[in-house]
C-alpha positions as CSV (number, residue, x, y, z in Angstrom):
1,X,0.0,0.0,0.0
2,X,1.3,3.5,-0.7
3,X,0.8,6.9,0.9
4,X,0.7,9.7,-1.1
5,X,1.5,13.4,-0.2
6,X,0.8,16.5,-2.6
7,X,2.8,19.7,-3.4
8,X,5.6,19.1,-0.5
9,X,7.9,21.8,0.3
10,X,11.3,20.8,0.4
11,X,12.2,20.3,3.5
12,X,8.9,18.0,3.8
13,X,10.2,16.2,0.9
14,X,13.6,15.9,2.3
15,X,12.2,13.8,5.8
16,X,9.7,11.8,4.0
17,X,12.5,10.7,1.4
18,X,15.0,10.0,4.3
19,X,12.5,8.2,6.0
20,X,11.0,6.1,2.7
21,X,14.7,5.2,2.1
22,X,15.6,4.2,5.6
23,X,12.5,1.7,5.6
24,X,13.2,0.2,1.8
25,X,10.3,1.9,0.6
26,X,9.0,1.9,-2.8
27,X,9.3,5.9,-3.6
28,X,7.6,7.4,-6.9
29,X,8.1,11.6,-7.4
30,X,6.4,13.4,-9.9
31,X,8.4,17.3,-9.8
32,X,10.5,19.3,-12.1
33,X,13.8,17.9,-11.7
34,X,17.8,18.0,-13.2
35,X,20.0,15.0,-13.3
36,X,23.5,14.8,-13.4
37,X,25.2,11.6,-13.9
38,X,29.1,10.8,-13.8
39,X,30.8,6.8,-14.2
40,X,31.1,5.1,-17.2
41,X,30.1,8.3,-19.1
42,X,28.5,11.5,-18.3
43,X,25.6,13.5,-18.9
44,X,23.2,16.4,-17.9
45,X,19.4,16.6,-18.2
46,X,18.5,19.7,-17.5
47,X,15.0,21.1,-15.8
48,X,11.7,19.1,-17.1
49,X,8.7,17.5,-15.0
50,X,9.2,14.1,-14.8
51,X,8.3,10.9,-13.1
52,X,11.2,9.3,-10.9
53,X,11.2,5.9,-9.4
54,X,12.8,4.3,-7.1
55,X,12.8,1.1,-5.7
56,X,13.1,-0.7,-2.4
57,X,16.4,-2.8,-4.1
58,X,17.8,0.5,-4.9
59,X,17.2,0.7,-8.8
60,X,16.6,4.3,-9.9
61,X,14.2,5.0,-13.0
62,X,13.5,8.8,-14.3
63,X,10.8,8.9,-17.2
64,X,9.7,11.8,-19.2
65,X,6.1,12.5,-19.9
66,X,6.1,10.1,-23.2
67,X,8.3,6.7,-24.2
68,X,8.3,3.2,-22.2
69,X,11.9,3.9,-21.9
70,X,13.9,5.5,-18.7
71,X,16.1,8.9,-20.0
72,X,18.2,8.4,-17.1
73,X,18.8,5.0,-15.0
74,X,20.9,3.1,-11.8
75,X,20.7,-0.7,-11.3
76,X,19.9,-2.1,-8.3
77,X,22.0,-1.7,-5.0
78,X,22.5,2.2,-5.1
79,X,23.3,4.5,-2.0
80,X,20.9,6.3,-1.5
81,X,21.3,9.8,0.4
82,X,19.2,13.1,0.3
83,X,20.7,16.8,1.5
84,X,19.2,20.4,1.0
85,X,20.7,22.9,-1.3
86,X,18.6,26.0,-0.7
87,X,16.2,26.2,-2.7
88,X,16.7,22.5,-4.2
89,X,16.4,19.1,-2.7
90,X,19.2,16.4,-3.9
91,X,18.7,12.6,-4.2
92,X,22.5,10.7,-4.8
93,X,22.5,7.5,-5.8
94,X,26.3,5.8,-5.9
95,X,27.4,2.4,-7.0
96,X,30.9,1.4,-6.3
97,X,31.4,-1.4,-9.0
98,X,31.5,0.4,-11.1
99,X,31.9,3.6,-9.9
100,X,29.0,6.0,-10.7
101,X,26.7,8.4,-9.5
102,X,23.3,10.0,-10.4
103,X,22.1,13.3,-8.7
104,X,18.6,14.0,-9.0
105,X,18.1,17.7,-8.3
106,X,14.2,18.5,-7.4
107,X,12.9,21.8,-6.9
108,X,9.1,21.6,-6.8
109,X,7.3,18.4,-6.2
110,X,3.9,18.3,-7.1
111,X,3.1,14.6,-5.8
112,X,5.0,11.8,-4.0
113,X,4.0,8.6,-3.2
114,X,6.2,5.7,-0.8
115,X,5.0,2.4,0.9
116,X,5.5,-1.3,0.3
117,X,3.8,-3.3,-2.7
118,X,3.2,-6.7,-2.0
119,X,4.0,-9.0,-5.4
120,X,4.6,-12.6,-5.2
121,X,2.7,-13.6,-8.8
122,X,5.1,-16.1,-11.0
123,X,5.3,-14.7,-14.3
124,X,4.7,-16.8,-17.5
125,X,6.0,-16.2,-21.1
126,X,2.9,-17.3,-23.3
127,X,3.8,-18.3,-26.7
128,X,1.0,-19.4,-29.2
129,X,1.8,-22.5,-31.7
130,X,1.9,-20.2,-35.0
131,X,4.1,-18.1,-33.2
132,X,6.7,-20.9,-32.4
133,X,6.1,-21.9,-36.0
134,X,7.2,-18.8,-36.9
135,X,10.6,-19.2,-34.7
136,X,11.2,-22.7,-36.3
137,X,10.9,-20.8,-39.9
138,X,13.2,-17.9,-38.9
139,X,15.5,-20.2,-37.5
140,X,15.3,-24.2,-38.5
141,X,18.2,-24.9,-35.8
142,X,15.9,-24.6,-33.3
143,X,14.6,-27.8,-34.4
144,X,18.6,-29.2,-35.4
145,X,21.4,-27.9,-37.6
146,X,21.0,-28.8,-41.2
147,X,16.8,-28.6,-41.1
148,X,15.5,-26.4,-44.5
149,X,11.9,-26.1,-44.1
150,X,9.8,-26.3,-47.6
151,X,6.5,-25.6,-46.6
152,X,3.9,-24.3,-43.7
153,X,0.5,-25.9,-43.1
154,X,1.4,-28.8,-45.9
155,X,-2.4,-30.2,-46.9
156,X,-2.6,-33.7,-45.9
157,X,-5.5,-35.6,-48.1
158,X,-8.3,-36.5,-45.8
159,X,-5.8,-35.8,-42.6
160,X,-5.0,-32.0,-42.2
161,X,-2.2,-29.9,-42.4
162,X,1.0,-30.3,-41.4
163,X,2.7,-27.7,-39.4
164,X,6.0,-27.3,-41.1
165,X,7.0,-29.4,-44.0
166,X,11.0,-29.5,-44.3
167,X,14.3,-31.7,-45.5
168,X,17.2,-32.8,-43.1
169,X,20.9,-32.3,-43.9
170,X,20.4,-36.3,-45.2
171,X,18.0,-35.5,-47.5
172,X,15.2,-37.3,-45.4
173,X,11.8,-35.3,-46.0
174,X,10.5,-34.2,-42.3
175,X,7.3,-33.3,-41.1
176,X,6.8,-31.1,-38.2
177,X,3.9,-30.9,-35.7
178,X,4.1,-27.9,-32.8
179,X,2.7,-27.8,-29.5
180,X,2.6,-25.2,-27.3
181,X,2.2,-27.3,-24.1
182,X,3.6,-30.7,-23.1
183,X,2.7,-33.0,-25.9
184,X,0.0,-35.7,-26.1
185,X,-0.4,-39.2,-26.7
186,X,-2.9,-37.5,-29.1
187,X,-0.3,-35.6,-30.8
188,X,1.9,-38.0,-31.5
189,X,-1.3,-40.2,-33.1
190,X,-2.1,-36.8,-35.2
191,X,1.4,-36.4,-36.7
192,X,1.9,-40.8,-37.0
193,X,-1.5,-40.1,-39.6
194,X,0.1,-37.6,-41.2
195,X,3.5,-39.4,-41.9
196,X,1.1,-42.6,-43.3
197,X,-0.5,-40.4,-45.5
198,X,2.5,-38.6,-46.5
199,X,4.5,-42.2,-47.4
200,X,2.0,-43.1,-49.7
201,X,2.6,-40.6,-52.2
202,X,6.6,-40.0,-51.6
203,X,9.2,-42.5,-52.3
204,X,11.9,-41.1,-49.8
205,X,12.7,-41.4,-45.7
206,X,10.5,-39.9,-44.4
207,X,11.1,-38.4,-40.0
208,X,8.4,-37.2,-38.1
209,X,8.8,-34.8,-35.0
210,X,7.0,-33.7,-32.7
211,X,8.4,-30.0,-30.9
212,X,7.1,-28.5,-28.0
213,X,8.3,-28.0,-23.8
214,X,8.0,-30.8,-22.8
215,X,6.4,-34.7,-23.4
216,X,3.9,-36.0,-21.0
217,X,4.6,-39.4,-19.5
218,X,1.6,-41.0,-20.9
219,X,2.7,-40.3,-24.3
220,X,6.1,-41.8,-24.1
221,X,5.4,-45.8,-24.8
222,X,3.6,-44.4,-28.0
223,X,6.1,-42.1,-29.0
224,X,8.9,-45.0,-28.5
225,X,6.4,-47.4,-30.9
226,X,5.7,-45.1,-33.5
227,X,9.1,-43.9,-34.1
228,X,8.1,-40.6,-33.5
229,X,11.1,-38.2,-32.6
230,X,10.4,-35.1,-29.7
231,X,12.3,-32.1,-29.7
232,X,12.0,-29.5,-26.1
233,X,11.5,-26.3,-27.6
234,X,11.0,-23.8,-24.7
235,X,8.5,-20.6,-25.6
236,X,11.4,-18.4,-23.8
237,X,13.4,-19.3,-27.2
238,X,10.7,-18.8,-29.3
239,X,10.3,-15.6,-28.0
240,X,13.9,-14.3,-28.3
241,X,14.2,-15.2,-31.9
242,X,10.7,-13.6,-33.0
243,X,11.9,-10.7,-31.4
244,X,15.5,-10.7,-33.0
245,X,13.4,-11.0,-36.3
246,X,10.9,-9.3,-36.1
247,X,11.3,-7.1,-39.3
248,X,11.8,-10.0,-41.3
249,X,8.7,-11.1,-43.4
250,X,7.7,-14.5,-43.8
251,X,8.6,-15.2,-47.7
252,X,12.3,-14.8,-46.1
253,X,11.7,-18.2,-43.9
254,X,10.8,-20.7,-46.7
255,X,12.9,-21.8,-49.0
């Protein structure tokens, strides 16, 4: 929960930030502010209203009024101090390794808010199947060095479509099916009608593999009978390549 306080003076300012930063308090100012930074480099922001943030781990973000993106920033594990410098209030932040230091000069605050958040939720990267399709394309090692994929959503008479359609570096034609989730006995039976269908019409080896996080227990003996390879494709990697490529269009990915 957070208190807030509205248009402090200074020296108001001064003992609530003292007091916020002796307790590990989340602190968020909204004021006109200057920042000064010396370490690895140096710089000077001079006076704009602005939002400043800082955290109970001592991590230092100052945002203007537009952009996702801090102008200035300090990592965790900053020294935190505050002094008065009539008419200014100062907030220094120091890191030893490296050496550097931010100064944040305020000299009207218009709103500041401290307390403790509470936040214990587990985050989760979600990553759909066409997007993971889309990583496999971009980048066929994912799936192993040598894969070309040849086509997406290959029409399988009477069956479906294929996921991704593709040749190893042995020339053996491969046919991909994605899950997003731990993979089924059900998915495994899917992809094993595909490949049947897929045999009678080609006269060359001929893999089948099944990619996603991870392969539930049940679905092991059948995997193992079948001849069905699995590949652990984790949605963090899918995510990492999409995002690497994300300017590249899709006629790029297939061969």
């Amino acid at each position: 929960m957070l208190n807030v306080r509205n248009n402090l003076s200074i020296r108001e300012a001064a003992e609530l930030l003292e007091e916020a930063f002796r307790a590990r308090n989340l602190v968020v100012i909204i004021g006109d502010c200057r920042v000064d930074y010396e370490g690895r480099a140096s710089s000077t922001l001079e006076w704009g209203e602005r939002v400043t943030i800082i955290k109970k781990d001592g991590s230092i973000l100052i945002h203007r009024p537009t952009g996702y993106e801090p102008v200035n920033w300090q990592p965790p594990k900053c020294v935190l101090t505050v002094s008065l410098t009539d008419p200014s209030l100062l907030i220094t932040a120091s890191r030893a390794h490296p050496r550097e230091t931010i100064v944040i000069e305020l000299r009207h605050i218009s709103l500041a808010a401290y307390g403790v958040l509470s936040d214990t939720g587990e985050f989760a990267l979600h990553v759909t199947e066409a997007q993971m399709k889309q990583a496999i394309l971009s980048t066929p090692s994912l799936v192993e060095e040598g894969f070309r994929p040849l086509e997406e959503e290959k029409h399988v008479e009477d069956t479906g479509f294929t996921d991704i359609y593709g040749v190893d570096k042995a020339g053996f034609l491969v046919v991909i099916e994605i899950k997003r989730n731990a993979a089924t006995k059900e998915a495994i039976t899917q992809l094993h009608g595909y490949l049947q269908k897929i045999r009678k019409r080609v006269d060359r080896p001929l893999r089948g593999i099944i990619v996603a996080p991870d392969l539930r227990k049940s679905a092991q003996p059948i995997l193992q009978s079948l001849k069905i390879e699995f590949i652990k494709l984790a949605p963090e990697k899918c995510f990492k390549v999409l995002k690497s490529t994300k300017d590249m269009k899709l006629s790029q990915f297939i061969s």
